[in-house]
Every structure is written in C-alpha cells, then in structure tokens.
N, C-alpha and C positions, 0 to 999 in steps of 0.2 A: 776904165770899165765903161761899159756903152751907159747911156741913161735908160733902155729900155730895162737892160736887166737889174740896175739897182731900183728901177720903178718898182718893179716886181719884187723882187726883194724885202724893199721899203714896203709894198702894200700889204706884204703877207705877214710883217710883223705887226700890223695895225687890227683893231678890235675887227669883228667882223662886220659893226654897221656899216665903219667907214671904207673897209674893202666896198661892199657894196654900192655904196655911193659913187666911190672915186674911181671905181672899174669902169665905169662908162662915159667917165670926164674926160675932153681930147686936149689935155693941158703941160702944163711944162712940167717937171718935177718941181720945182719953186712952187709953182702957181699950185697944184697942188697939196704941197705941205700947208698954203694959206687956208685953202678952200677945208683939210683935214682938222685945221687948229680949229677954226671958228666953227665949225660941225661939234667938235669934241667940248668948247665951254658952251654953245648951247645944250647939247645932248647931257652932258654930266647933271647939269641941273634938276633934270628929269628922271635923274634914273631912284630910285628910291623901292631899299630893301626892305623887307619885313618879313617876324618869322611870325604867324600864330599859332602858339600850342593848343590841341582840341582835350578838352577833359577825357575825350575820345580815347588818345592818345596813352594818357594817361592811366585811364581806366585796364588798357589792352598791357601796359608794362607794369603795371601794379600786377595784374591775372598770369605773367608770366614768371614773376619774382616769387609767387604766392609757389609757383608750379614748380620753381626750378627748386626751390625748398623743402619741396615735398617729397621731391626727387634726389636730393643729399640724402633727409632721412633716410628714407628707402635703403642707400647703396650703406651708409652709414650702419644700418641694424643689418644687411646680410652678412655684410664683415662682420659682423659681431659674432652673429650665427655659424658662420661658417667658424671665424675661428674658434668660440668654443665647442663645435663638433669633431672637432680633427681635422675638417678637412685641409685649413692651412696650419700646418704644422711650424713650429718656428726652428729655423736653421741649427744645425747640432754641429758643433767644429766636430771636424774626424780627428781621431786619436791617433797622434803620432805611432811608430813603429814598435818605439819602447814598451808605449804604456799598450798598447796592441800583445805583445807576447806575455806583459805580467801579467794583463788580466785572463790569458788564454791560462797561465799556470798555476789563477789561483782558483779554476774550474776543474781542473783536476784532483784536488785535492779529495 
C-alpha cells in the first residue's frame, strides 16, 4: 500500500486535534506517529470534563413531572367517565349459532 494513503488513513482515525496538527507536518509516517504520541500525552493532561447541574435544571424537570402527572390524571378520570357513560362499552362474546336459535324460540313463546 502507498504511504500516502495509509497516512491518510492513519490520520483520519486520529482525534481531530491531532489531524489538525499533523495535516501540515511534511514528515514520514514514523516521524509522524512520534510527533502524534508526544501531542497525545501532553494534550490528555489537559483535557478535563465536568458536568454542573443548575438548580435551574432542576427546578424546569421537577415543573414537568408535576405537569406530566397532572396530565395521567386527566386521561385517567375521562376513562372513567367515559366508561361509566357507555360510551366504551365492554366486549360481549357473540353467541354461537345454537344458543342464537334457542334464544330466537324461546321469544316466541
């Protein structure tokens, strides 16, 4: 394989600092992986994450909890409503054929 395209290659699996760094370095691919190592334990040292939660935050998913509960209820009492007005009726198995003609015979009576 050429060294240009596994340079390439090689650089594009690298973080994007050190693409940027090493795209403008006119070096060997060796001399490069040195120049990328020693970038990577200075830079790691420096990198440092942090999350701060804001009461903010806080305040905004407490006001939503409050909301989405308020909103169960709701769906909660129209089913209720609904079903004891009729309007969801609850399923009636249909009557086989049989019990269909006896009860047809025993309205003639």
């Amino acid at each position: 394989m050429e060294d240009g395209i596994l340079q390439t290659l090689w650089l594009q699996r690298l973080p994007a600092n050190l693409q940027q760094i090493l795209s403008v370095c006119k070096a060997s691919l060796d001399e490069l992986a040195l120049i990328a190592d020693k970038i990577h334990e200075v830079s790691v040292c420096n990198l440092i994450a942090a999350r701060v939660e804001s009461k903010l935050d806080q305040v905004e998913l407490d006001a939503i909890k409050a909301e989405l509960a308020d909103l169960k209820n709701i769906v909660k009492k129209l089913s209720v409503f609904q079903y004891s007005h009729g309007r969801i009726k609850p399923r009636r198995r249909s009557l086989t054929p049989s019990r269909r003609y006896a009860k047809k015979k025993k309205c003639r009576v």
